[in-house]
N, C-alpha and C positions, 0 to 999 in steps of 0.2 A: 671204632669210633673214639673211644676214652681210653686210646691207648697210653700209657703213663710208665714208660723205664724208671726201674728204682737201681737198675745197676748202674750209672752212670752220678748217681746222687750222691753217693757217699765217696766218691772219687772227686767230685765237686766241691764237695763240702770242706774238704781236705785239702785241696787245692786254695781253695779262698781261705781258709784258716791261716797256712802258709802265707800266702801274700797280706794279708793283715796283720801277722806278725810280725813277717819283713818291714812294711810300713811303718809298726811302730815303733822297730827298734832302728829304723834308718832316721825316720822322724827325732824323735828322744836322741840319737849321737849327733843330730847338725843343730836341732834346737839346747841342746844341752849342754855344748861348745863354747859357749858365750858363759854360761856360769863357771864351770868350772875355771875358766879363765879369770873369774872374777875372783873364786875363793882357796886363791893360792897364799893368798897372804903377803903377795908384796907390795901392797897399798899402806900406806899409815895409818892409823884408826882416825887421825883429821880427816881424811876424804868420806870416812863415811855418817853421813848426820845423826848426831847421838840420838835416841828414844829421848831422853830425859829434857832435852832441849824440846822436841816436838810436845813433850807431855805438859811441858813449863809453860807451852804457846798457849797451848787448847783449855789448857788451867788461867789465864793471862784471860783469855777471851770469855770464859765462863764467867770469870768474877766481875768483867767490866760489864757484861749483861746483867747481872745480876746487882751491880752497883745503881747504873742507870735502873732498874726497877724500882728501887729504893728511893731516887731522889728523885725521881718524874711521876707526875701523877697522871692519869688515865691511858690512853690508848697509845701514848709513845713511850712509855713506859714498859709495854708488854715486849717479852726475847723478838717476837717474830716483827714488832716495829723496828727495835733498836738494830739488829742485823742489819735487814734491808735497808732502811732509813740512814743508815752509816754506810750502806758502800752506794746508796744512791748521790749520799755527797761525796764521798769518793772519785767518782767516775766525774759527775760534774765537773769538780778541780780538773781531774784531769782532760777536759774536753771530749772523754766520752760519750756523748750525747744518746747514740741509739742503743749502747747497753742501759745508760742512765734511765730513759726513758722510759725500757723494758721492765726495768727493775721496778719503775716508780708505778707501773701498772699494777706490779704485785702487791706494790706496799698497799697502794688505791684497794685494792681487793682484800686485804684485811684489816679492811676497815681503821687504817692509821692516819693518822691529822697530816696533812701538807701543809698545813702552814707550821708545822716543826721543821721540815725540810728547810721550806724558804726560811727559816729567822735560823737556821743552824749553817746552811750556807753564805746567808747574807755576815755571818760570826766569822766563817771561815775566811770569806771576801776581807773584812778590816781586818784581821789578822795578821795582812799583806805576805809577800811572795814565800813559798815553799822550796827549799832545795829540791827539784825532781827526783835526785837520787838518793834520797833518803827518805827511803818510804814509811822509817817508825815515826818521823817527824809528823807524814801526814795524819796516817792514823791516831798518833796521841790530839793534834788538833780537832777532829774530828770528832775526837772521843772528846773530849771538853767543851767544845761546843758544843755536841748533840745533849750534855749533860748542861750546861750552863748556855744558852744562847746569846744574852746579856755580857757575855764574857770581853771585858775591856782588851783592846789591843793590847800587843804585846811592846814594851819599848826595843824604839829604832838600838841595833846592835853596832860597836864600834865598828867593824868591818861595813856599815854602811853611809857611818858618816864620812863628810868631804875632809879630803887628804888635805892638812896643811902645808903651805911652800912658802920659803923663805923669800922675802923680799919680792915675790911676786914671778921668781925664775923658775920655771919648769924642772924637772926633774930629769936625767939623762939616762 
């Protein structure tokens, strides 16, 4: 009834051990392929992103959170408004709408003022147009608005005033 072979178990046992160490050293040479390729050393050290830059961002970010804490008084003041509250105008500008959205639900949830939003977007709005591809541009606007709302446009740059022409002939 409860017949149960132990002479076949440890042939088993053995067997699978085998093949789980094939696995993982077949595994470990096809995944491990890719690094060592990588750390041969014939890359430059420009290709690969210094620490010191990464640690200069997240130092960069700390202290503009903690600036805005200082000049803003109550609930848009707090890290977890100014985070959110900043990349909900973010996205905005950008036409992001339904991450915008998402976000602004979080912001709603703790308990952060929307009408910081609207008068720091509306800041960003007169400020007039953004280079797209210069994204420190956006975020420093963002960051001076969400700290100053009131914040006076900036003046119009020579690159956008109208080209003068002589005598009224076109240029060729």
């Amino acid at each position: 009834m409860g017949f149960i072979s132990t002479s076949g178990t440890k042939a088993s046992m053995a067997w699978r051990r085998f093949w789980c160490a094939f696995c993982v050293l077949a595994f470990s040479l096809t995944a491990g392929g890719g690094a060592f390729a990588q750390g041969s050393g014939s890359g430059s050290p420009a290709e690969k992103p210094p620490a010191e830059k990464t640690l200069k961002d997240s130092q960069k970010k700390i202290d503009e959170i903690a600036e805005a804490s200082r000049v803003l008084t109550g609930a848009a003041g707090n890290p977890e408004c100014v985070w959110l509250g900043r990349r909900v105008v973010s996205l905005l500008w950008r036409d992001d709408l339904d991450t915008a959205f998402r976000h602004l639900d979080l912001y709603d949830r703790f308990g952060c003022p929307s009408a910081h939003i609207q008068a720091t977007f509306r800041c960003l709005v007169r400020q007039g147009d953004i280079d797209p591809k210069a994204q420190e541009t956006l975020n420093g606007r963002v960051h001076g608005c969400w700290l100053n709302p009131g914040l006076p446009p900036e003046p119009a740059t020579a690159a956008k005033a109208p080209a003068a022409t002589s005598g009224g002939t076109a240029p060729r």
